[in-house]
C-alpha positions as CSV (number, residue, x, y, z in Angstrom):
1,X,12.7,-13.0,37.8
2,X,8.7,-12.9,37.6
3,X,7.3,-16.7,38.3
4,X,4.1,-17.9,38.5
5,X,2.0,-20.8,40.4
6,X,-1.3,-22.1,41.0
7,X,-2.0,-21.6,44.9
8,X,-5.2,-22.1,47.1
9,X,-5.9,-20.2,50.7
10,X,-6.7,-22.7,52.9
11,X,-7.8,-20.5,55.4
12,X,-10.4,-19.1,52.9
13,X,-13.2,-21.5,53.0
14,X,-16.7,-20.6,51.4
15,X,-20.1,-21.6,52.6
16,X,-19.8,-24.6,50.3
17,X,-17.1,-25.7,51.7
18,X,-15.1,-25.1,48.5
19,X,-12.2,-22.5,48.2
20,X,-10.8,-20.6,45.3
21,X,-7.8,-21.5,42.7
22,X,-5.4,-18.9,42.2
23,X,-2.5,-18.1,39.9
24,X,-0.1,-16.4,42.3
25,X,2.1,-13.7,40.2
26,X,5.2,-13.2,41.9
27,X,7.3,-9.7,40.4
28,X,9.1,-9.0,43.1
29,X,9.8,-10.9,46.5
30,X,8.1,-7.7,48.1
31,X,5.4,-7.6,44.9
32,X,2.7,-10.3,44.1
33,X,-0.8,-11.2,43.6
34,X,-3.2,-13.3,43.0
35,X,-5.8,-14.2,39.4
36,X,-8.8,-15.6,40.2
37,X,-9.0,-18.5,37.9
38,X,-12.9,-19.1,38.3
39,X,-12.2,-22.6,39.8
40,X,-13.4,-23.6,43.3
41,X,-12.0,-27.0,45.3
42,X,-12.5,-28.7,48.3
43,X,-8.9,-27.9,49.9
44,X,-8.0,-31.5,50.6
45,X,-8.5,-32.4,46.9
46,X,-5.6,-29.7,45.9
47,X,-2.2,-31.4,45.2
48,X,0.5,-28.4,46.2
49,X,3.5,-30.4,44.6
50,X,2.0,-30.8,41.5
51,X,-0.5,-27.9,41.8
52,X,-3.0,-30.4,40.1
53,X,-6.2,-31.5,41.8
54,X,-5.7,-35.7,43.3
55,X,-7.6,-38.5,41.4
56,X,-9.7,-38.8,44.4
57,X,-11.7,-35.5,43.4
58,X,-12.8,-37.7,40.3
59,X,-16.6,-37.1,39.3
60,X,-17.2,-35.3,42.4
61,X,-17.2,-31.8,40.4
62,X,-19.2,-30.7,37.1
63,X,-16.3,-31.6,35.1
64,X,-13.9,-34.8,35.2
65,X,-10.7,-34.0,37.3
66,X,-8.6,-34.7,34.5
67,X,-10.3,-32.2,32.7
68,X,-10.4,-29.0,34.9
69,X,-6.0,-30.3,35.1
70,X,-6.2,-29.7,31.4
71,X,-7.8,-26.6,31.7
72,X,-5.9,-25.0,34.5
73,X,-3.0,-26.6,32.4
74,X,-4.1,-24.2,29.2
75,X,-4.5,-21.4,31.6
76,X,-1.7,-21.4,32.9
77,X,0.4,-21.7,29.4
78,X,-1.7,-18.8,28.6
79,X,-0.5,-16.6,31.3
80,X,2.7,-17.6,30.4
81,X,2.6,-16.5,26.8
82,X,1.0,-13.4,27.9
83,X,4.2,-13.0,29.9
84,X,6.4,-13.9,27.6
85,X,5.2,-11.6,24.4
86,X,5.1,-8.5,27.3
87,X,8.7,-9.4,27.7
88,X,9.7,-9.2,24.3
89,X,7.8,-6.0,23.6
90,X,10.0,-5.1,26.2
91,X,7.7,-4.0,28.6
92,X,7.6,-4.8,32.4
93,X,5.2,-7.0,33.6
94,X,4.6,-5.1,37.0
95,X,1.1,-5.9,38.9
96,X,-0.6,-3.2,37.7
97,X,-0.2,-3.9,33.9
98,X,-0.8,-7.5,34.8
99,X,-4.3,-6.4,36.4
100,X,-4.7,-4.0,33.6
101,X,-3.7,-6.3,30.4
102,X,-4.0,-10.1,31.1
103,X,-8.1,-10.2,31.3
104,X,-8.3,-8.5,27.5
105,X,-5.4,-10.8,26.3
106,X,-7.9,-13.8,27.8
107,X,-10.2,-11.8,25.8
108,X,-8.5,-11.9,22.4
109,X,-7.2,-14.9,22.2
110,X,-11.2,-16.7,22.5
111,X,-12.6,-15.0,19.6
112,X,-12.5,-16.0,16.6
113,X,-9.9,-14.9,14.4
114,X,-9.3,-16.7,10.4
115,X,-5.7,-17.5,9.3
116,X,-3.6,-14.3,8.3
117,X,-1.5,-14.6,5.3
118,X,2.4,-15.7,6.2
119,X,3.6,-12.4,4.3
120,X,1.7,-10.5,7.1
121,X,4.2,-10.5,10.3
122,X,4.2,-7.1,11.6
123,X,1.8,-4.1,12.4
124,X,3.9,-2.7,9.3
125,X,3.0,-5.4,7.2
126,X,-0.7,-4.9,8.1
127,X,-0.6,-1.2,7.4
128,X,1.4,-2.1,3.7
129,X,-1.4,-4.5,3.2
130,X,-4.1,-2.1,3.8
131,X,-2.5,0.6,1.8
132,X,-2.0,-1.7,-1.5
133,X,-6.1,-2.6,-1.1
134,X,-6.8,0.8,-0.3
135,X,-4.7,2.9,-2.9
136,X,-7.6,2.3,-5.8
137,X,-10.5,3.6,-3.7
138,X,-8.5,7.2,-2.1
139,X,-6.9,10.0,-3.0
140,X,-2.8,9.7,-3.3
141,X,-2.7,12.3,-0.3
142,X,-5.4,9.9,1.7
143,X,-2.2,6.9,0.8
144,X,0.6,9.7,2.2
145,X,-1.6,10.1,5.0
146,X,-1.6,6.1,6.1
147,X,2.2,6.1,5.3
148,X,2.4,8.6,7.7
149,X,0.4,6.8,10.2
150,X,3.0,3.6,9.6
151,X,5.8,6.2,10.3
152,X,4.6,7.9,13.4
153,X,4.0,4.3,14.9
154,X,7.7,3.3,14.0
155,X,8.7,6.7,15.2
156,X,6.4,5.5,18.5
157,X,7.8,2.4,18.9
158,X,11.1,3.2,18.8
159,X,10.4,6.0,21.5
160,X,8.7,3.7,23.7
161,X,11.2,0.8,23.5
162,X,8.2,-1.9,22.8
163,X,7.5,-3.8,20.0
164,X,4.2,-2.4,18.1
165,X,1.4,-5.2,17.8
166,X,-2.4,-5.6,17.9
167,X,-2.5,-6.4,21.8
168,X,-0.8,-3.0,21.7
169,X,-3.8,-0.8,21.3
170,X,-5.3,-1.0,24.9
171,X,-6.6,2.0,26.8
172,X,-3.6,3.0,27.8
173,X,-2.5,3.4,24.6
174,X,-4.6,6.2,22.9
175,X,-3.3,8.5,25.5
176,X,-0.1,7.6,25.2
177,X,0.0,8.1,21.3
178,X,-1.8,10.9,21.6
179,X,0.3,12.8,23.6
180,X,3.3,11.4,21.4
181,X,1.7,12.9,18.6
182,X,1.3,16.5,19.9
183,X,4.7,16.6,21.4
184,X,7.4,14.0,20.4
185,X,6.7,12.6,16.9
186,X,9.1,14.2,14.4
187,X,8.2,15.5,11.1
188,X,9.5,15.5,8.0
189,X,11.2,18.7,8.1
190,X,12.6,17.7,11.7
191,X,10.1,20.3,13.8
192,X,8.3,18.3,16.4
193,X,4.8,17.8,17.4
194,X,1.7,17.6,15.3
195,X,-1.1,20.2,15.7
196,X,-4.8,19.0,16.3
197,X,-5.9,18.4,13.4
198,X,-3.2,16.7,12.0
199,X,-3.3,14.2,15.1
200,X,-7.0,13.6,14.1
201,X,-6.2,12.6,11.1
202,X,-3.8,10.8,12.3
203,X,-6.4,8.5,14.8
204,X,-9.1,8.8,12.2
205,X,-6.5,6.8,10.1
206,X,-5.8,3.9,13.0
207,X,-9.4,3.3,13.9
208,X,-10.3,2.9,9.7
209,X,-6.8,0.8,9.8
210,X,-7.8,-1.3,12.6
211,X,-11.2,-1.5,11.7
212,X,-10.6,-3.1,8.4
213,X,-8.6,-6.0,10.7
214,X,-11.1,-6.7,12.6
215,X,-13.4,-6.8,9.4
216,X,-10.7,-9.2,7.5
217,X,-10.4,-11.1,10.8
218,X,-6.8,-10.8,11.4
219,X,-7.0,-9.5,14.5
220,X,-9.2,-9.9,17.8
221,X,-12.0,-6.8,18.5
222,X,-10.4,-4.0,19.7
223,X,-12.5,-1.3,21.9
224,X,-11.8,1.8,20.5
225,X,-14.5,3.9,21.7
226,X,-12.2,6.0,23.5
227,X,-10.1,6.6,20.6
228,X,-11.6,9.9,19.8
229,X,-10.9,11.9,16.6
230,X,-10.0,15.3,17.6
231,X,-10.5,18.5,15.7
232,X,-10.0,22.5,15.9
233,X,-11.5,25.3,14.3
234,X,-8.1,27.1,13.3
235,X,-8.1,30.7,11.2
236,X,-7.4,30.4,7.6
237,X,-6.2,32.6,5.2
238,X,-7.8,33.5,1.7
239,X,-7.7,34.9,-1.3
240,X,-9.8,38.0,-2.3
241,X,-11.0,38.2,-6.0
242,X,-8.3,41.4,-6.1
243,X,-6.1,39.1,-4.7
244,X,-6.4,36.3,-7.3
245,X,-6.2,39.0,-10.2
246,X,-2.8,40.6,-8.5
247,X,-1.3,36.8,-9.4
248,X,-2.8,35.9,-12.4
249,X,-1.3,39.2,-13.9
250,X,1.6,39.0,-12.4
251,X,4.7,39.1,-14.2
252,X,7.0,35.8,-13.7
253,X,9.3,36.3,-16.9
254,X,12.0,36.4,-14.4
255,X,10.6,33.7,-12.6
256,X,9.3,31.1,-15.1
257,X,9.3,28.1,-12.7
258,X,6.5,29.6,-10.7
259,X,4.4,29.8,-13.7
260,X,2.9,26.4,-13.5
261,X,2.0,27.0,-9.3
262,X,0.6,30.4,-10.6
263,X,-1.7,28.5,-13.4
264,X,-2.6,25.9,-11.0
265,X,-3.3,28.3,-8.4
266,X,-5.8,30.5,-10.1
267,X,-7.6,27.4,-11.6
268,X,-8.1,26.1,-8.1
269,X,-9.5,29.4,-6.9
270,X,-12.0,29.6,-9.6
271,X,-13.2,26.4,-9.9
272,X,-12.8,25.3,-6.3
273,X,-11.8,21.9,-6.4
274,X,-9.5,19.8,-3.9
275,X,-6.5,19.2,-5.2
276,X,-6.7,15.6,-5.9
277,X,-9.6,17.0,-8.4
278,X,-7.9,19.8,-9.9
279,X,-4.8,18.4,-10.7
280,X,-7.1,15.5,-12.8
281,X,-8.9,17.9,-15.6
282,X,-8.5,16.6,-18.6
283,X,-10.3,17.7,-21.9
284,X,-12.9,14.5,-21.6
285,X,-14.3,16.6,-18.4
286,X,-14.9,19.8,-20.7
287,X,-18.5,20.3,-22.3
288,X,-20.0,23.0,-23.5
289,X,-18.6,25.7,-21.1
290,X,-18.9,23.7,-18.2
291,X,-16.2,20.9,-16.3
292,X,-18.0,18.4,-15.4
293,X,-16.1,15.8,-13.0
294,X,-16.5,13.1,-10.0
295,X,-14.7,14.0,-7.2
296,X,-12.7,11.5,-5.9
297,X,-12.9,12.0,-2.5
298,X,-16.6,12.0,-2.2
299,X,-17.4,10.5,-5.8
300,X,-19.9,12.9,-6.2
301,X,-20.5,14.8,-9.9
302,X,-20.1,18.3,-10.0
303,X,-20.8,20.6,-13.1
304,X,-19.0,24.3,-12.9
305,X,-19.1,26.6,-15.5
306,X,-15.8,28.0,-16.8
307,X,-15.0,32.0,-16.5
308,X,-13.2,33.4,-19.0
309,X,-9.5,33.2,-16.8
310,X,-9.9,29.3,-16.3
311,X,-10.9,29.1,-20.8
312,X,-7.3,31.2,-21.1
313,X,-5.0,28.8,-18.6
314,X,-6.5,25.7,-19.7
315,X,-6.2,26.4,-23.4
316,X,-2.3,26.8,-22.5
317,X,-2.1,23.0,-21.7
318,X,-3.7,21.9,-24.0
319,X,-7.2,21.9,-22.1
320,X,-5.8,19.9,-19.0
321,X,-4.3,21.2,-15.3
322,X,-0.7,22.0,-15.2
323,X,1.1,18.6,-13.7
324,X,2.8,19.4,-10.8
325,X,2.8,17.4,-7.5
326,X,1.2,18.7,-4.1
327,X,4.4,19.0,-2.4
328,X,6.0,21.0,-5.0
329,X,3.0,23.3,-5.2
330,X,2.5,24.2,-1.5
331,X,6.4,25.2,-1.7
332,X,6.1,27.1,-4.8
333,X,3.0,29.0,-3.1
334,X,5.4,30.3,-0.7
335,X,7.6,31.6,-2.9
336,X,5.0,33.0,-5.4
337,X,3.3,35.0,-2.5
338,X,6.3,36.3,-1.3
339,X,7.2,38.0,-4.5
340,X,3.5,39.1,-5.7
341,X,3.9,40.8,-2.1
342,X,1.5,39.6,0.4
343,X,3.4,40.2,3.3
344,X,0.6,41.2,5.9
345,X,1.2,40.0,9.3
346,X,-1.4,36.7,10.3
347,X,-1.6,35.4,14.2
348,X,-2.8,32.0,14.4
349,X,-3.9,30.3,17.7
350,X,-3.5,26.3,17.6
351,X,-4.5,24.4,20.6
352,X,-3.1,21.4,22.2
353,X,-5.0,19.4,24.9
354,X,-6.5,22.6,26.0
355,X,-3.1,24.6,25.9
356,X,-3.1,27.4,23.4
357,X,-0.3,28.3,21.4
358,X,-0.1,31.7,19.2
359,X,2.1,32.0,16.6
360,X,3.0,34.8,14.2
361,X,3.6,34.8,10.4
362,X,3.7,36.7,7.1
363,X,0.6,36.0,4.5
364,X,2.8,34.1,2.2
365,X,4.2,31.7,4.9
366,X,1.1,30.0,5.3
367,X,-0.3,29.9,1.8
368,X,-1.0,26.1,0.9
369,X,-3.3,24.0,-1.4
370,X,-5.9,25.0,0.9
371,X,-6.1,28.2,-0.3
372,X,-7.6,27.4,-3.2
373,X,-11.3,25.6,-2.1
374,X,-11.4,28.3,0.7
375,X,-10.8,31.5,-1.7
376,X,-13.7,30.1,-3.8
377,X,-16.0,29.5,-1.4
378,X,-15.1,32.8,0.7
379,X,-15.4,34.7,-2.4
380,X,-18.7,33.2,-3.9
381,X,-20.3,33.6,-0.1
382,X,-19.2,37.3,0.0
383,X,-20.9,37.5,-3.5
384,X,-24.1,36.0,-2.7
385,X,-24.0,33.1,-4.2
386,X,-26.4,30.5,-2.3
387,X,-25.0,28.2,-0.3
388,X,-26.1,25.1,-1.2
389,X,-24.9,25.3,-4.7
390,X,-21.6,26.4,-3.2
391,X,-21.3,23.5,-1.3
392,X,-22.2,21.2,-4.1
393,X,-19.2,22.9,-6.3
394,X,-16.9,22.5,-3.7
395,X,-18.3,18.7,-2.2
396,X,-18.3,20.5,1.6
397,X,-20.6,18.8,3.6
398,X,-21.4,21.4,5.7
C-alpha cells in the first residue's frame, strides 16, 4: 500500500544551517522518493512524531509556525487527493507518474477556475454541453464529428481501464490517444483504426473542445501545444464532365431509389457546394439565373450561375435539393457507380506515423460526398476557369 510522510535529512545541512522538508512517497518497500516541499528548517525545530515543526520555532521564520503547519498540512491533503483520484482512475501511482503528474496537478488546482454547473459531472457531460451550444453555429456533420470525439474517448477509456477527466490530458496523453486512434479505436462498421486525416479531425476537435473549457472556466489551462493536428495529402477520385453526363443520362427505371443520389449528385458537381450547402437550396436562394447562398461552414455568400442540367433537376423538386441524408448518399454513390460502370482499378497510399499502407479498389468503392466539390473544381481548373473565382464558388481557402 503506497503511504506518504513528511521527512527531513538530518545529515543534509545547508550553508544556512537550515535543511529541506520532504514528502517521502513510499510505492514499494524497495520504491520511494522524495518531493521537495520548498520548506527549509533548522533540524532541531522538526517534530518527527508529529511531522509538525515545535512551538519553539515560533517567529523565528518568515511565517508563524503555526502557519507553515497549516500549510504543510494543505500540502499534504493535496498529495493525498492527487493519490486518491489516480487510484480511482485506476491508474498506478508508480514514481515515475508521481514525478511526471503531481507538479501539474499542484498546477491546476491554484488557478482559478468559476463554479461548473452540478448537471456537468463527467468529460461526457462536458462534450454534451459543448455540442448543445455548438449545434446552432456548425454544420450537422461538424455535430457527428464531436459525437464521435465523445465516442472514441469512451471507446479510450474503456481500453485503458482509467476513468477519462480534465487532469487526464497531460503529455502523455496525446501520444497515447493518438496511437489509439490509428490502430485500436473501432468504427462504426467494426474495421479498426482511423486514417490521418480522420485522427486530425479528431484532435482538431479536442483542442476546440477543451479550449472552450478553459474559456468557460471549468477547467484548469491545459498545455496543448504538443497536441498537433495531423494531415495527409491522400489521392482523390473525380468526376470528368463525360463522367457526370454518363449518370445524369443514365437510366434507373429499374432502379428508382437511386434517383434521388443521382439528382443530388449531379447538382453537387455542377454547383460545387459542400454538402451541408447543397442539401439546403431552397427556392428563396434562386434569382435570376443564379443561386445565391451563405455557406454555412465558412458563412461566406457565394453567387453561381445555373447550367441548364441543374434548371432541369431542380425544377423536379419543386426548385429545392433532393432530401436525402449524408449517410444514405455516400452509400447510394456506391451502388450508383457500380451500375453506371466505373469499375477502373484506383491504388491509394494512406500513411500512418510515417508507415505507408497501399490499398486497392474499384472506382465506385470510393465514391463519397466528396466527389462532388472536387469534380467541380477539377473540371472548371481543366477548363480554364481562373482560380480565384473557383475558389470563391467552392469556399476553398487555398
Amino acid at each position: 500500500m503506497a503511504t506518504a510522510r513528511f521527512v527531513i535529512k538530518k545529515k543534509y545541512i545547508k550553508k544556512n544551517g537550515c535543511t529541506p522538508i520532504y514528502i517521502q512517497y513510499i510505492f514499494k518497500t524497495d520504491e520511494k522518493t522524495l518531493i521537495n516541499t520548498d520548506y527549509e528548517i533548522l533540524p532541531e525545530h522538526w517534530n518527527p512524531v508529529t511531522q509538525s515543526l515545535r512551538d519553539k520555532a515560533d517567529n523565528y521564520y518568515e511565517k508563524n509556525y503555526a502557519i507553515i503547519n497549516a500549510e504543510l498540512f494543505s500540502l499534504m491533503n493535496d498529495f493525498k487527493n492527487f493519490l486518491g483520484s489516480t487510484i480511482n482512475r485506476q491508474i498506478l501511482p508508480t514514481i515515475k507518474f508521481i514525478k511526471d503528474h503531481f507538479e501539474q496537478f499542484l498546477i491546476h488546482k491554484h488557478q482559478s477556475s468559476k463554479a461548473i454547473p452540478d448537471k456537468l459531472i463527467s468529460i461526457y457531460d462536458h462534450i454534451d454541453d459543448y455540442i448543445q451550444r455548438k449545434k446552432n453555429e456548425v454544420a450537422k456533420d461538424t455535430v457527428k464529428d464531436y459525437n464521435s470525439l465523445k465516442r472514441h474517448l469512451k471507446q479510450y477509456e474503456k481500453c485503458k481501464g482509467q476513468k477519462m477527466d480534465f487532469t487526464s490530458f497531460d503529455y502523455n496523453f496525446y501520444d497515447e490517444f493518438v496511437n489509439f486512434l490509428y490502430h485500436e479505436t473501432e468504427k462504426p462498421n467494426g474495421e479498426k483504426g482511423l486514417l490521418t486525416n480522420s485522427v486530425g479531425k479528431q484532435i482538431k476537435n479536442l483542442k476546440a473542445f477543451l479550449r472552450d473549457r478553459m474559456r468557460l472556466g471549468y477547467c484548469a489551462n491545459i498545455d496543448l501545444t504538443t497536441y498537433k493536428t495531423m494531415t495527409e495529402d491522400v489521392d482523390r477520385i473525380y468526376l470528368s464532365w463525360t463522367e457526370i453526363s454518363m449518370i445524369y443520362h443514365f437510366d434507373l427505371n429499374d432502379n428508382p431509389e437511386l434517383i434521388t443520389t443521382r439528382d443530388l449528385l449531379v447538382l453537387g458537381c455542377l454547383l460545387g457546394l459542400r454538402f451541408s450547402d447543397l442539401s439546403r437550396i431552397s427556392p428563396e436562394y434562386i434569382h435570376n439565373g443564379y443561386l445565391r447562398i451563405r455557406q454555412k461552414k465558412v458563412r461566406k455568400h457565394v453567387q453561381i450561375p445555373i447550367m441548364n442540367e441543374v434548371e432541369t433537376v431542380l425544377k423536379r423538386y419543386n426548385w429545392s435539393a433532393p432530401k436525402l441524408p449524408m449517410y444514405d448518399f455516400n452509400k447510394n454513390l456506391k451502388i450508383l457507380g457500380e451500375k453506371v460502370g466505373f469499375k477502373s482499378d484506383f491504388e491509394m497510399v494512406h500513411y500512418k506515423k510515417g508507415i505507408a499502407y497501399v490499398s486497392k479498389y474499384k472506382k465506385f468503392e470510393i465514391m463519397s460526398s466528396h466527389i462532388c466539390r472536387r469534380s467541380f473544381c477539377t473540371n472548371e481548373y481543366l477548363d480554364g476557369t481562373d482560380i480565384h473565382l473557383i475558389m470563391r464558388i467552392s469556399g476553398h481557402s487555398t
